[in-house]
MITI-279715 format. One record per residue: residue number from 1; residue in one letter; x, y, z of N, C-alpha, C in turn. Coordinates in nm, 3 decimals. Atoms other than C-alpha are relative to their C-alpha. Example, Ala and Ser with C-alpha at 12.3 -4.5 7.8 and 13.67 -1.06 7.14 Angstrom:
MITI-279715
{1 A {0.089 -0.119 0.000} {1.230 -0.450 0.780} {0.090 0.120 0.000}}
{2 S {-0.082 -0.119 -0.006} {1.367 -0.106 0.714} {-0.077 0.109 0.073}}
This chain:
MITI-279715
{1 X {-0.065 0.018 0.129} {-1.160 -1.320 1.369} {0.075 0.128 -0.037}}
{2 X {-0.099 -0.099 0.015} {-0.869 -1.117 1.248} {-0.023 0.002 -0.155}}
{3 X {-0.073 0.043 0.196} {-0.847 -0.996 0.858} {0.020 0.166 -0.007}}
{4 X {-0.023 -0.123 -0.031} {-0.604 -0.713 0.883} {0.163 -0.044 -0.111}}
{5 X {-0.105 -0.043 0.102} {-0.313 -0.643 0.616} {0.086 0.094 0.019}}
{6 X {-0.080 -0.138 -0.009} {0.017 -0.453 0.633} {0.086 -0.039 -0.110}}
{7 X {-0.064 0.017 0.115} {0.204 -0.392 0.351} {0.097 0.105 -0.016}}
{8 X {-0.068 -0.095 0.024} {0.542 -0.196 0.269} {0.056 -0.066 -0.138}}
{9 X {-0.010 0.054 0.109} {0.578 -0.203 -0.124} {0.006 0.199 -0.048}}
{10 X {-0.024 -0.129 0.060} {0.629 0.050 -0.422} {-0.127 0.032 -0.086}}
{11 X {0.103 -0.031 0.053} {0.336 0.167 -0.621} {0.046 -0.012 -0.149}}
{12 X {0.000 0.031 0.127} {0.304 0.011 -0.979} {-0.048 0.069 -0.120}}
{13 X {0.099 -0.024 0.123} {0.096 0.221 -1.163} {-0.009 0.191 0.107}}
{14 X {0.052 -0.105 -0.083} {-0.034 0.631 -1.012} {-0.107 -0.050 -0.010}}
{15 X {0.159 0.001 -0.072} {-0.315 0.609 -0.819} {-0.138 0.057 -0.159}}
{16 X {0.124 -0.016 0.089} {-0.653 0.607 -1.045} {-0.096 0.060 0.061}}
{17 X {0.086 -0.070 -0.086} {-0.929 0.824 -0.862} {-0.127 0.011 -0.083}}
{18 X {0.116 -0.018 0.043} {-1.273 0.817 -0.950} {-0.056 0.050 0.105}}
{19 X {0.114 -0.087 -0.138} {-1.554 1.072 -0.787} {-0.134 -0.066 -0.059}}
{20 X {0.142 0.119 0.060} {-1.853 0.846 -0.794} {-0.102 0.085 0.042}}
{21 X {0.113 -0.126 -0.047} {-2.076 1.156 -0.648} {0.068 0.089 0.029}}
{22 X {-0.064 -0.129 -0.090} {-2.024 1.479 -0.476} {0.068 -0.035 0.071}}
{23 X {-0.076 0.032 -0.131} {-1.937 1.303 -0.166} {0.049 -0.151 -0.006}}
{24 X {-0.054 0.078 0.022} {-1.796 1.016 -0.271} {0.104 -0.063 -0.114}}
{25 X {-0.071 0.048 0.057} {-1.449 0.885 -0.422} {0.047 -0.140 0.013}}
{26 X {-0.028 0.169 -0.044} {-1.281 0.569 -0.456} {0.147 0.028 -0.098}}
{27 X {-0.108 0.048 0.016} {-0.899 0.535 -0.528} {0.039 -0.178 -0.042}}
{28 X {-0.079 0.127 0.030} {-0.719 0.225 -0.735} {0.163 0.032 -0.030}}
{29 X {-0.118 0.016 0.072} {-0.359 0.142 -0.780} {0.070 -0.154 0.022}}
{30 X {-0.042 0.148 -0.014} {-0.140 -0.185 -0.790} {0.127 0.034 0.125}}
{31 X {-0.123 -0.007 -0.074} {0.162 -0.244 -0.525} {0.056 -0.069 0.020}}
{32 X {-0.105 0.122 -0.004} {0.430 -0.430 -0.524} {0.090 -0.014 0.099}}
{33 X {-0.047 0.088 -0.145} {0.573 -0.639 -0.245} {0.133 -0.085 -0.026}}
{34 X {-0.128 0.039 0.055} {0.959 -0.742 -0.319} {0.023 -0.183 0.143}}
{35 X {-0.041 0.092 -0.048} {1.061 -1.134 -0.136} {0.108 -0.035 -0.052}}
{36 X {-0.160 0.059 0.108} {1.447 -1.280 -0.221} {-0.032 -0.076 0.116}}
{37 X {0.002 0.095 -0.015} {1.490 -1.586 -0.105} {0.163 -0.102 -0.046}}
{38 X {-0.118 0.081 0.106} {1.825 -1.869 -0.191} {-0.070 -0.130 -0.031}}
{39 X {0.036 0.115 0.075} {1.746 -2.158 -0.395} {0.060 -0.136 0.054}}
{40 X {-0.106 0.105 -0.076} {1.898 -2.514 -0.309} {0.123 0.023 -0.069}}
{41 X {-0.125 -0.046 0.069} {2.156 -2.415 -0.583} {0.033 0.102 0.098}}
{42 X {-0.054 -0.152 -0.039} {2.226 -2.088 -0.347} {-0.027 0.123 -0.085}}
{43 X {0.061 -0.147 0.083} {2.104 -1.859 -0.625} {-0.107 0.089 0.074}}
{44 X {0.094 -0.047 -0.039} {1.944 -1.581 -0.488} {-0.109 -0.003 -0.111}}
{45 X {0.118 -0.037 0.068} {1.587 -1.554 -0.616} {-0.093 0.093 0.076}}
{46 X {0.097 -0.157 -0.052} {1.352 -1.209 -0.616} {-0.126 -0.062 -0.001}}
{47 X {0.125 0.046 0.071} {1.015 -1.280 -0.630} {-0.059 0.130 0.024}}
{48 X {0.053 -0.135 -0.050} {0.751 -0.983 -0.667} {-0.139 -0.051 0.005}}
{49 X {0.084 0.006 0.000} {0.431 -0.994 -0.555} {-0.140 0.150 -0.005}}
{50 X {0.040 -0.116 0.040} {0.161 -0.757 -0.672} {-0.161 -0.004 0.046}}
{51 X {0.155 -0.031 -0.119} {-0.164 -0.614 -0.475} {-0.054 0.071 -0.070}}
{52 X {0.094 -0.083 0.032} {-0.478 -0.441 -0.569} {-0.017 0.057 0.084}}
{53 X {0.048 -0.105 -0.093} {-0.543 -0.128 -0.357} {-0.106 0.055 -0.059}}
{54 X {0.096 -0.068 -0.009} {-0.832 0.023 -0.284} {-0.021 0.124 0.094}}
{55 X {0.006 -0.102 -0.122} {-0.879 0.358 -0.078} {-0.155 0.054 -0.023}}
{56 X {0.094 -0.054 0.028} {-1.255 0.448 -0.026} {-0.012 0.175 0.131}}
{57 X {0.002 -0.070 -0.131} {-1.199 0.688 0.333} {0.053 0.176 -0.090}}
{58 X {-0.045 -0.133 0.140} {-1.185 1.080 0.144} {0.113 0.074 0.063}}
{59 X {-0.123 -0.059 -0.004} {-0.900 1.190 0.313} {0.144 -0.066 -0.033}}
{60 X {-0.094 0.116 0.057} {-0.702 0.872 0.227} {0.044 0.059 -0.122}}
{61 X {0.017 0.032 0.166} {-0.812 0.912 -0.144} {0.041 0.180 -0.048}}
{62 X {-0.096 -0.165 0.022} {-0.699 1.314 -0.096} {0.118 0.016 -0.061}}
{63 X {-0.077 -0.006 -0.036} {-0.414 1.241 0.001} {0.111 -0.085 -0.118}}
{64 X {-0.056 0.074 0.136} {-0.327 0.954 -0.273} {-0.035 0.100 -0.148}}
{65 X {-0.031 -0.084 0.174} {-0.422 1.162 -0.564} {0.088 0.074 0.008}}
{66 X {-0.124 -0.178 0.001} {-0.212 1.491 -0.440} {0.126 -0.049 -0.019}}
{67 X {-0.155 0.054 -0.044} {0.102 1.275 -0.350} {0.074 -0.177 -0.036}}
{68 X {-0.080 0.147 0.011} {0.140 0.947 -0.432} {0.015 -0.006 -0.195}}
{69 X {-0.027 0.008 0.175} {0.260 0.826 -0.824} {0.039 -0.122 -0.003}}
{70 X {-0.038 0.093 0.049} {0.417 0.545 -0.989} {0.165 -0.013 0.099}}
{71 X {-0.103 -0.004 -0.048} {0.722 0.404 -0.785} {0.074 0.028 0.122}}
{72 X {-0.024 -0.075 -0.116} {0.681 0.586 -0.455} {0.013 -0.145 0.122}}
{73 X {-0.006 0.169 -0.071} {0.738 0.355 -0.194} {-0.115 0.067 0.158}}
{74 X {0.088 -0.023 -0.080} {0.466 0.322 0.081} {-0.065 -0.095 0.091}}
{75 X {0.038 0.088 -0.126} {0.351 0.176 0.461} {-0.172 0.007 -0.040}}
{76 X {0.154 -0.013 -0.060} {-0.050 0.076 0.449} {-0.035 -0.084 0.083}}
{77 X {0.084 0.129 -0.043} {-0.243 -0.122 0.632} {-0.162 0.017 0.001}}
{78 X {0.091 0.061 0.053} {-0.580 -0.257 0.555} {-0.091 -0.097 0.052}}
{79 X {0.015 0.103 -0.022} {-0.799 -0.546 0.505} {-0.053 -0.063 -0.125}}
{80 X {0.114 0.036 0.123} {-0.938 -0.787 0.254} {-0.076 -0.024 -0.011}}
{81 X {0.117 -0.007 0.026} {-1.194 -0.788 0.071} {-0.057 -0.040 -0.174}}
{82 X {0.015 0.072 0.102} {-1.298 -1.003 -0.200} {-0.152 0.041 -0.107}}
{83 X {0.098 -0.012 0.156} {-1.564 -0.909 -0.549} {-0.003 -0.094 -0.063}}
{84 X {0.078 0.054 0.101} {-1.773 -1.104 -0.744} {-0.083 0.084 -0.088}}
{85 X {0.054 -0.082 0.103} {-1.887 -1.026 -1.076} {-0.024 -0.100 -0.125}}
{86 X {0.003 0.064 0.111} {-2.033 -1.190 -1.373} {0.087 0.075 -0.144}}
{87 X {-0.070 -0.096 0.142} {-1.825 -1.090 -1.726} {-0.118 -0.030 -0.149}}
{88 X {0.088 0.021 0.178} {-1.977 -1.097 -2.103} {-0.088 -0.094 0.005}}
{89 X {0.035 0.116 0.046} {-1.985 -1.379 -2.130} {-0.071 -0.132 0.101}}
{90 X {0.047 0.011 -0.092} {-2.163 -1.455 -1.795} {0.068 -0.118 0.096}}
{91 X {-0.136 0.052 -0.037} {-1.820 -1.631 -1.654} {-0.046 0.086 0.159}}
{92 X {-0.038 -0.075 -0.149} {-1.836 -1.561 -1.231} {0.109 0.002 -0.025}}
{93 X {-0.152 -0.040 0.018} {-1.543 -1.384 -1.211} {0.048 0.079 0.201}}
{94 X {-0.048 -0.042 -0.140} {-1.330 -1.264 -0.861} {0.080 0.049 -0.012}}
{95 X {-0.144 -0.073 -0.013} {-1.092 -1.020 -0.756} {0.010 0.040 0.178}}
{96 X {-0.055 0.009 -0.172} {-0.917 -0.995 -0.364} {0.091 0.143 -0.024}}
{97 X {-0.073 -0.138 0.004} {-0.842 -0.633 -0.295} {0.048 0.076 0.092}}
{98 X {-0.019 -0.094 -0.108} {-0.674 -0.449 -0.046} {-0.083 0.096 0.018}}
{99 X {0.029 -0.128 -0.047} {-0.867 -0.187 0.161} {0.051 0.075 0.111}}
{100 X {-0.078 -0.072 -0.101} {-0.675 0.075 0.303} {-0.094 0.085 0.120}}
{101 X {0.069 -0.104 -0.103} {-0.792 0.215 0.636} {0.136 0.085 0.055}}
{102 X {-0.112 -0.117 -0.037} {-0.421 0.389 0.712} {0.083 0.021 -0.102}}
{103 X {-0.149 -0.046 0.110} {-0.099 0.499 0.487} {0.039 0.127 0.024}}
{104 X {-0.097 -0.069 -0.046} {0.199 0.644 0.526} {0.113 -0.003 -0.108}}
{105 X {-0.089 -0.038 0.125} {0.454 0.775 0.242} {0.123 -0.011 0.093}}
{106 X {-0.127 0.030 -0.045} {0.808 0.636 0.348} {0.120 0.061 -0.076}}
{107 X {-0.116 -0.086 0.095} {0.994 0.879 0.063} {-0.039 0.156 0.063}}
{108 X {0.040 -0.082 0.027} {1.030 1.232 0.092} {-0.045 0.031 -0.147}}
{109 X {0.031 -0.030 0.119} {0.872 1.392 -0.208} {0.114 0.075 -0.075}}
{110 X {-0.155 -0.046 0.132} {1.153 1.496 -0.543} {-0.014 0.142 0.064}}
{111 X {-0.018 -0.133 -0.020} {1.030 1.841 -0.475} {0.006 0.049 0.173}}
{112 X {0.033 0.011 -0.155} {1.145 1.852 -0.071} {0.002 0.154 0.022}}
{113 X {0.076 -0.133 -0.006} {1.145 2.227 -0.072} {-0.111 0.086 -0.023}}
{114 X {0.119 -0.040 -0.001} {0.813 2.289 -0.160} {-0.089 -0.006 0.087}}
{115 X {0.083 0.048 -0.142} {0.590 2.349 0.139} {-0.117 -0.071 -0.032}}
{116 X {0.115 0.112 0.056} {0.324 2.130 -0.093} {0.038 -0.131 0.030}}
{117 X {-0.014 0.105 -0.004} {0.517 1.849 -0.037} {-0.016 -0.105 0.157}}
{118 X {-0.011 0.058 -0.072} {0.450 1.617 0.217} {0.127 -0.087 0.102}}
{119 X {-0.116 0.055 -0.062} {0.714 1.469 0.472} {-0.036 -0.139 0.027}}
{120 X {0.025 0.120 -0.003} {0.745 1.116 0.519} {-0.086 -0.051 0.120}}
{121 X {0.065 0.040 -0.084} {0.572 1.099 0.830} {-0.139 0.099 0.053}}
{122 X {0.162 -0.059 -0.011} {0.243 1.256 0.718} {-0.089 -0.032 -0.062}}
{123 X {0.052 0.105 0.051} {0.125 0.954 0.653} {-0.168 0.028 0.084}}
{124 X {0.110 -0.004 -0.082} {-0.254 0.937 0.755} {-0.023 -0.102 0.027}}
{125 X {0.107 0.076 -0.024} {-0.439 0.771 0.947} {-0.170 -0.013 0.022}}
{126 X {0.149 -0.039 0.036} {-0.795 0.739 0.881} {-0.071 -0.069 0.129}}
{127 X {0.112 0.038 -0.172} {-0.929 0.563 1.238} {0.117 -0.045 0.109}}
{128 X {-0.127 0.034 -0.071} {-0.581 0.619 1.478} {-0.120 -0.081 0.129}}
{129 X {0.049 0.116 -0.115} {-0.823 0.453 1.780} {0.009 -0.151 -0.037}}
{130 X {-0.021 0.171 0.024} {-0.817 0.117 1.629} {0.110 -0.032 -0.053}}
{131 X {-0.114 0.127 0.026} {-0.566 -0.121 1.566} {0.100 0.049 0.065}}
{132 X {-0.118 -0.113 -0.063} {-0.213 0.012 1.634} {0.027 0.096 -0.095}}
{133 X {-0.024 -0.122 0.111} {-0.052 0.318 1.556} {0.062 -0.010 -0.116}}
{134 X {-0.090 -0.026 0.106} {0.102 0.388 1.217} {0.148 -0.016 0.015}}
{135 X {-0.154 0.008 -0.039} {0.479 0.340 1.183} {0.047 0.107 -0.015}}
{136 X {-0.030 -0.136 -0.013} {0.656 0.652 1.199} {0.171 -0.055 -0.053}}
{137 X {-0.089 0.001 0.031} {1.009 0.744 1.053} {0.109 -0.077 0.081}}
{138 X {-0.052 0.076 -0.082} {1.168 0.623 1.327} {0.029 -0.125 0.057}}
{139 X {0.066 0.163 -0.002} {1.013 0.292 1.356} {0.039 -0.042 -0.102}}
{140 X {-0.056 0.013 0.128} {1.126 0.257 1.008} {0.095 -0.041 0.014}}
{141 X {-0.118 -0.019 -0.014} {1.444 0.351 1.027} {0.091 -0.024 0.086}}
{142 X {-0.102 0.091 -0.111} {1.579 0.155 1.370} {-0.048 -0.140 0.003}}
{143 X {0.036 0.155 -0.011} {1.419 -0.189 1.230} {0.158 -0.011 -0.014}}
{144 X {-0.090 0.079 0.066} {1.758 -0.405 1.221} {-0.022 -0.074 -0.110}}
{145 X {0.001 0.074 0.097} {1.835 -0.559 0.947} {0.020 -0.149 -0.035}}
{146 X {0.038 0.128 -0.036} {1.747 -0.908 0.937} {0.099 -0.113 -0.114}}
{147 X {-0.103 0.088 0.110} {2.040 -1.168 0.781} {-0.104 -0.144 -0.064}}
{148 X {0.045 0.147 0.110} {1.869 -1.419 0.494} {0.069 -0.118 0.049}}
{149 X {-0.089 0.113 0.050} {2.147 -1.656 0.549} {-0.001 -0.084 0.177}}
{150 X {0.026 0.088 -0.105} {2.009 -1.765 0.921} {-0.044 -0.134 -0.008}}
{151 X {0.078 0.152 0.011} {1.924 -2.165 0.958} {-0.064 0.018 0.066}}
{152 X {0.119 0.013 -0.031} {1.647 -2.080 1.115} {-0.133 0.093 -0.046}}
């Protein structure tokens, strides 16, 4: 069984970081996933779709507090992972959340002369032996660009 997630979207919100102990953090933020599409009218239509991230791995959750913000645009991949929870009013309640096991910042950072800032391809990966590698600038940047307006 496969349950593996890749996602290239912009970050909705800055990263939220909680230190739940000494040795343990946990990263939230939302991310948004852009689709266009034409209608039978031919109108293009956007649609956005919007993710819950999670980063528990502490160099991940480093790495998202120091550098990531509202808007940044960013490669992860993941998997899901679904919560249950009773509320108040003892309502089961659910939420389906991304968990990041890699990411990779696809902007340079505003401040690119600062040797604080990260380069786009120092993206981590938190377990490079499994799955495949990370995408790299390059990989990025020689996808073709794929025409909407194919009949197939």
């Amino acid at each position: 069984m496969v349950n593996k997630v890749v996602l290239v979207g912009r970050l909705g919100k800055d990263p939220e970081v909680r230190h739940l102990s000494d040795t343990s953090s946990v990263c939230n933020f939302t991310l948004a996933t852009n689709e266009s599409y034409k209608d039978r009218q031919g109108n293009r239509v956007d649609q956005t779709e919007w993710h819950n991230i999670t980063i528990w791995r502490p160099g991940l959750v480093g790495v998202a507090e120091k550098y990531l913000q509202k808007g940044k645009l960013i490669y992860l991949e993941g998997k899901l992972k679904t919560r249950a929870w009773d509320d108040k009013e003892g309502n089961k309640r659910y939420t389906t959340e991304v968990h990041v096991d890699q990411l990779q910042m696809l902007e340079r950072s505003q401040d690119a002369g600062s040797s604080m800032a990260p380069q786009s391809n120092a993206g981590m990966s938190a377990n490079p032996s499994q799955g495949s590698p990370p995408a790299t600038d390059s990989a990025v940047s020689n996808t073709p660009k794929v025409d909407d307006d194919l009949p197939f």
